[in-house]
C-alpha positions in Angstrom: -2.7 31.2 5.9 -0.5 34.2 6.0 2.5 31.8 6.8 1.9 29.7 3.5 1.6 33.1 1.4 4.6 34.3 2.3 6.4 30.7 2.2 5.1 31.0 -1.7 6.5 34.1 -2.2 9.4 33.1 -1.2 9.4 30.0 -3.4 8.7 31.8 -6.5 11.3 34.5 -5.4 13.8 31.4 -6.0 12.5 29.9 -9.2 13.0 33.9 -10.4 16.9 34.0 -10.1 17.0 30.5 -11.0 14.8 31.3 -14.3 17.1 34.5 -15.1 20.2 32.6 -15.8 21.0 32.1 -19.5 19.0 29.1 -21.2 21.2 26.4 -22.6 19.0 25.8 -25.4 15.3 26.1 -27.2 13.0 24.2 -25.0 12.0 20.5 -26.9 8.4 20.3 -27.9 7.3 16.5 -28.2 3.8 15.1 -29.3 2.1 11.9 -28.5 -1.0 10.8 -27.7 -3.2 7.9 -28.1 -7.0 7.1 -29.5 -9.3 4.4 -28.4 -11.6 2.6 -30.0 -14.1 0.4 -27.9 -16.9 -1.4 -28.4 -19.5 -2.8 -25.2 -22.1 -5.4 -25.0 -23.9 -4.6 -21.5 -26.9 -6.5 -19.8 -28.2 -4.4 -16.3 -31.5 -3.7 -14.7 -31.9 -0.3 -15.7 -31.5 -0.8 -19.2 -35.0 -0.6 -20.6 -35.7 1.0 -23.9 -31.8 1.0 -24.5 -29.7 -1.5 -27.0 -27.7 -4.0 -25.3 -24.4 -2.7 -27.2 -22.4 0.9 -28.0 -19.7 1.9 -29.6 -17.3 4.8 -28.2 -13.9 6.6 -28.9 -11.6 8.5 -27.1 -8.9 10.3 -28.5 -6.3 12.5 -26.7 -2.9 14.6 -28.3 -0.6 15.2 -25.8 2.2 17.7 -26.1 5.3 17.9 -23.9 7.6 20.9 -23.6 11.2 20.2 -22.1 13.8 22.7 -21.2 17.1 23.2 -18.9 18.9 26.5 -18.0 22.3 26.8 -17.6 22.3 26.9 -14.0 20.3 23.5 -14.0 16.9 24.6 -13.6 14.6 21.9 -15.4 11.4 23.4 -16.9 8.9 23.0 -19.1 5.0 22.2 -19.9 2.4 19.6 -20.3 -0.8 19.8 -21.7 -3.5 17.1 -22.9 -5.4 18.0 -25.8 -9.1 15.9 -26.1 -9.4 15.3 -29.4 -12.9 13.8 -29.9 -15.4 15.1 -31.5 -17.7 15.9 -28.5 -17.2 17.1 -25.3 -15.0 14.7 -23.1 -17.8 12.5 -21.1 -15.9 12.6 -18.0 -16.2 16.1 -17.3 -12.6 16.9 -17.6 -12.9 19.6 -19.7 -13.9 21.0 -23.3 -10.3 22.1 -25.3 -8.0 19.4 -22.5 -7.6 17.2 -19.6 -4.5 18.7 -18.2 -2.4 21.8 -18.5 0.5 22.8 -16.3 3.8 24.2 -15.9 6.5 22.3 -14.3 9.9 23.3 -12.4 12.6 20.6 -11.3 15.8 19.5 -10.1 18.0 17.9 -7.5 15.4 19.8 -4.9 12.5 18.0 -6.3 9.2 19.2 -8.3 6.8 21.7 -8.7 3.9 21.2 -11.1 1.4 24.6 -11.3 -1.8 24.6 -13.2 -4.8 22.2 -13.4 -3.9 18.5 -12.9 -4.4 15.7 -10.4 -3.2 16.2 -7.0 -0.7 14.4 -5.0 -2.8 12.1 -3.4 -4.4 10.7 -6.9 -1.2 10.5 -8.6 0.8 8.8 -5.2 -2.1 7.0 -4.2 -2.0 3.0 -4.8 -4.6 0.5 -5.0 -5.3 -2.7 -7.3 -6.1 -0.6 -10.2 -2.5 -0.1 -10.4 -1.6 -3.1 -11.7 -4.6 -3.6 -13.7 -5.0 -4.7 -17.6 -7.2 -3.5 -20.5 -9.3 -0.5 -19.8 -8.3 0.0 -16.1 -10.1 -2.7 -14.5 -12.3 -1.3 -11.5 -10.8 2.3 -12.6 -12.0 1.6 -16.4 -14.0 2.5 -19.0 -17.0 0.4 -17.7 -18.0 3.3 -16.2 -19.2 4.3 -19.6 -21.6 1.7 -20.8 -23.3 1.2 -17.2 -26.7 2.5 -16.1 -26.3 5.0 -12.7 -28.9 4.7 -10.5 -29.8 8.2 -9.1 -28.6 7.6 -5.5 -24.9 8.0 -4.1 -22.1 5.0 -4.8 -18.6 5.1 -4.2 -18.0 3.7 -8.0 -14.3 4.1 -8.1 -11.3 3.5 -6.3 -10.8 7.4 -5.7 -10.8 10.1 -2.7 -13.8 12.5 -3.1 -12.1 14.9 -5.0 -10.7 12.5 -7.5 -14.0 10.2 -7.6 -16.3 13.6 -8.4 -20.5 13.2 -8.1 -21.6 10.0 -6.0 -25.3 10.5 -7.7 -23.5 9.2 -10.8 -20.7 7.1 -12.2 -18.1 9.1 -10.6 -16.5 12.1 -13.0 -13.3 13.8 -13.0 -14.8 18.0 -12.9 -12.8 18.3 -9.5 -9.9 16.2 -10.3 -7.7 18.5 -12.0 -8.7 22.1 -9.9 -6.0 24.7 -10.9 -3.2 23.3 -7.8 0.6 23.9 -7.1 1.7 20.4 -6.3 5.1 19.9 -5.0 7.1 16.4 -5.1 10.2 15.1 -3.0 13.2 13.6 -5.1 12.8 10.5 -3.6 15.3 9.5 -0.4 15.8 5.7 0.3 12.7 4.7 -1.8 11.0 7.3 0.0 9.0 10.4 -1.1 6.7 12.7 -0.8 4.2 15.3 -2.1 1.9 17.8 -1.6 -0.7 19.7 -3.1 -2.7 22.9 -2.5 -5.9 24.3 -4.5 -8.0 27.3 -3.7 -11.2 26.1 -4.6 -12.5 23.0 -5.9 -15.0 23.7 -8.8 -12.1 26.5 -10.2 -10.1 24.9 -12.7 -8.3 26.5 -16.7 -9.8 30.2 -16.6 -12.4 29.3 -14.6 -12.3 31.5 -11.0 -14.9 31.7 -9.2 -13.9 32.3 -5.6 -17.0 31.3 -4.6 -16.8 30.3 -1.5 -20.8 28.9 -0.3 -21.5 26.6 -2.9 -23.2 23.2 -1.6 -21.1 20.3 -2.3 -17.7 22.6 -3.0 -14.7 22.4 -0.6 -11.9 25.4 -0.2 -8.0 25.7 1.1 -7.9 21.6 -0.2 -4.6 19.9 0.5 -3.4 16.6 -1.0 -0.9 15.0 1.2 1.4 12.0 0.2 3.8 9.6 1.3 4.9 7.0 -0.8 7.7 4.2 -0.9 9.2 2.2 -3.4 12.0 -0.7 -3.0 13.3 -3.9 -5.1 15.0 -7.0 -3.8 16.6 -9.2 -5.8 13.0 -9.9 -8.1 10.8 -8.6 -5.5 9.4 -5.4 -6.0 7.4 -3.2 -3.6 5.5 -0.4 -3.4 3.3 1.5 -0.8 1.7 4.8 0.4 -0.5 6.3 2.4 -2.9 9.4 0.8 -5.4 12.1 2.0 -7.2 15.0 1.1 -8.3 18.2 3.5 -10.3 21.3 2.9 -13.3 23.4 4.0 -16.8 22.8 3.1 -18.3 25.9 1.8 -21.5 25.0 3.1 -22.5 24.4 6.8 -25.3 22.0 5.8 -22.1 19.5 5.3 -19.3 18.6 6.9 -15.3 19.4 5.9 -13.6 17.4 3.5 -10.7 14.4 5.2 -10.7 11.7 3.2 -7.4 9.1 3.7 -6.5 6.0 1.7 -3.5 3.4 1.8 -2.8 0.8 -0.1 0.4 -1.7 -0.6 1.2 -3.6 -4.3 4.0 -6.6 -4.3 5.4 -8.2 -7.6 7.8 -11.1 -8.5 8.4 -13.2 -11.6 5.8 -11.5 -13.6 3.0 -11.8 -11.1 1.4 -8.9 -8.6 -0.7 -8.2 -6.0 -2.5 -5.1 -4.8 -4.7 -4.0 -2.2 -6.1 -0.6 -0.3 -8.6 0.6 2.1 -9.5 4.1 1.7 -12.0 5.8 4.1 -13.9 8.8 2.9 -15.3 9.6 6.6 -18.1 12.0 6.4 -16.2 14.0 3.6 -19.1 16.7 2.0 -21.8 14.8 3.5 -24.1 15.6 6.6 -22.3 14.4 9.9 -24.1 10.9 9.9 -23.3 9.9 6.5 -19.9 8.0 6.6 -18.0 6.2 3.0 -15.3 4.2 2.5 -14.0 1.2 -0.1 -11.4 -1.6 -0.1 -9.6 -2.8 -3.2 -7.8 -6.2 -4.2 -6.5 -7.6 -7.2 -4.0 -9.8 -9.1 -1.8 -9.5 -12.0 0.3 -11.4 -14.8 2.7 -10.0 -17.3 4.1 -12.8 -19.7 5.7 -11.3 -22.8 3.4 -8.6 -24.7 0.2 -10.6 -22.9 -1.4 -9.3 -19.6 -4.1 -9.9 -17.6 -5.7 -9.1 -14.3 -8.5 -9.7 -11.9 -9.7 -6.4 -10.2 -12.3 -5.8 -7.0 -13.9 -3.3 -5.6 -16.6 -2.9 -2.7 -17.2 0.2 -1.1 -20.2 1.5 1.0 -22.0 4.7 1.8 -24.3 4.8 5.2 -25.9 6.4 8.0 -29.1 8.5 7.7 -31.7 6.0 6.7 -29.1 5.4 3.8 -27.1 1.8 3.2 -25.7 1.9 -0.5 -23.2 -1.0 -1.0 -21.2 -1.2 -4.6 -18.9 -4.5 -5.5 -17.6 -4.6 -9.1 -15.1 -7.5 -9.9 -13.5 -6.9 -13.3 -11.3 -9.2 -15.7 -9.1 -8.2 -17.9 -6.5 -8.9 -20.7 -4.4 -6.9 -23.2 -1.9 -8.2 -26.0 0.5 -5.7 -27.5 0.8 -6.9 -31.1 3.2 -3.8 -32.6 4.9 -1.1 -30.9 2.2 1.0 -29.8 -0.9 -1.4 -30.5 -2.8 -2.8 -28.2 -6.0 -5.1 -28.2 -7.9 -5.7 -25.4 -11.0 -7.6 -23.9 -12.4 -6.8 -20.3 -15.9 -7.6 -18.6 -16.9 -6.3 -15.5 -19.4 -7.7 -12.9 -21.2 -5.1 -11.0 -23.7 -4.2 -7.9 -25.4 -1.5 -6.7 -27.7 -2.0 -3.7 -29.0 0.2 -1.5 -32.2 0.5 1.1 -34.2 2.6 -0.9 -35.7 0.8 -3.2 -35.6 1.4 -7.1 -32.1 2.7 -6.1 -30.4 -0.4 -7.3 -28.8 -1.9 -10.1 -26.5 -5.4 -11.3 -25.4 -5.7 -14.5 -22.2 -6.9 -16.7 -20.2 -4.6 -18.9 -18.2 -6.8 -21.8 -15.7 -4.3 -23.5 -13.6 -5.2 -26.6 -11.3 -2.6 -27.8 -8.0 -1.5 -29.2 -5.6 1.0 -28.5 -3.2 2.8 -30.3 -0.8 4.7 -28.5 1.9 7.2 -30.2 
């Protein structure tokens, strides 16, 4: 640990001279953003007492701060407002989603504050190339029933995915992290990311470090390629995440994923296997998923078909979750985009009254700007 201090030290020591030469000009401050309106029509076996249909919105401002020194030093700052009117549902925070400071050049990237690590930004699977809300990555998430046991719901390493007991949840997605990213070499690059503690995040430190379910010292690593051939394009990568349980009663986060997307003429394919090993669970507990889709782009229409299936088990515990989603999106004006998505999807699990199918249809429109 002492070796990584002092290798920071040193960093920041550099980004200090750099930072002292004269500024070429007042940094630019742009803002854009987007709001979402959707509107669901859901039929599952835990829906009881409930209506069969919702409405929801979500709104975010982003603003965007961009600056260059003399000597070359790229700088600047990112932060994501939420702008609803309650508190954002996926736990990301109260006042924003993301807030950091960035440094770059010819060296490559820093990015310090509280955003997504290295291994959810690099990682790829099929919801990269899907449509509408996200497809298995999506806003049906929102309008399903949880089930009170622990699914793998979305296509995410366990710090990305958050609680397995319900619909996933981004609270330990964007911990306060320095992430640092290759320029890319040959199509090649690669990043890295280290946060302290996995519940601290804005102002919140706790440095806690015994806390059941929390992880400390976490590292994202990422390596990630990209190449085009004539009208073939390629991508792939491989992702993990590494830190200590804070708690003996479960075992170390290591969590891996990889995952390879092809596209030609308009059409794409996807696919990844990511294997959360016993990551924050006792030692006989063991998780993974596996993702594939398919995509078409034709103009200002899209569509895409999207599957997951991933399973927790060990323990007297055998939760399986499948969800296949379809979806579509037409951009009818710069910045306007209608959309239709419906999602089929399966919990089981041994236990009984631990299970739940259901289908999610979502029609909505986005405007970004």
């Amino acid at each position: 640990m002492k070796k990584i201090l002092l290798g920071t030290t040193g960093l920041f020591g550099a980004v200090a001279l750099f930072a002292g030469a004269a500024v070429a000009e007042t940094p630019k401050v742009t803002v854009g953003g987007f709001i979402d309106f959707q509107a669901g029509i859901v039929d599952d076996d835990l829906d009881a007492a409930q209506r069969d249909y919702g409405f929801r919105n979500d709104t975010e401002v982003s603003i965007q701060v961009d600056g260059k020194s003399d000597a070359g030093l790229g700088y600047g700052a990112v932060i994501d407002l939420e702008a609803d009117v309650t508190a954002d549902s996926d736990g990301e925070g109260l006042n924003a989603s993301r807030t950091y400071i960035f440094l770059d050049g010819t060296w490559g990237r820093f990015e310090l504050g509280s955003n997504q690590g290295a291994a959810e930004t690099m990682k790829v699977d099929a919801s990269n190339i899907a449509r509408a809300t996200g497809g298995i990555d999506g806003a049906w998430t929102y309008f399903a029933n949880p089930t009170g046991s622990a699914y793998i719901t979305t296509p995410s390493l366990p710090l990305g995915h958050g609680s397995t007991l319900a619909l996933g949840g981004e609270t330990t997605d964007n911990s306060n992290k320095i992430t640092y990213y290759s320029p890319r070499f040959s199509g090649f690059q690669f990043g890295v990311s280290y946060a302290p503690d996995s519940a601290d995040r804005g102002q919140t430190l706790t440095r806690g470090d015994t806390t059941l379910g929390e992880s400390g010292d976490n590292f994202d690593l990422a390596l990630g390629y990209e190449g085009q051939w004539d009208d073939v394009g390629f991508g792939t990568s491989v992702t993990g995440q590494f830190g200590d349980s804070e708690s003996s009663a479960v075992e170390d986060l290591g969590a891996w994923n990889i995952g390879a997307w092809l596209g030609y003429a308009g059409f794409s394919v996807a696919a990844s296997y990511g294997d959360w090993d016993d990551s924050l669970f006792v030692s006989s507990v063991d998780g993974d998923y596996w993702t594939l889709g398919g995509a078409y782009d034709f103009g200002p229409f899209g569509a895409s078909v999207t599957y997951l299936d991933s399973t927790i088990d060990g323990a007297g515990i055998e939760n399986d979750f499948s969800n296949l989603v379809v979806g579509a999106d037409y951009k009818a004006a710069p910045g306007l985009t209608p959309y239709a998505e419906v999602s089929f999807y399966e919990f089981d699990a041994a236990a009984g009254g631990l299970e739940n199918d259901g289908t999610a249809v979502i029609l909505g429109t986005q405007l970004a700007f």
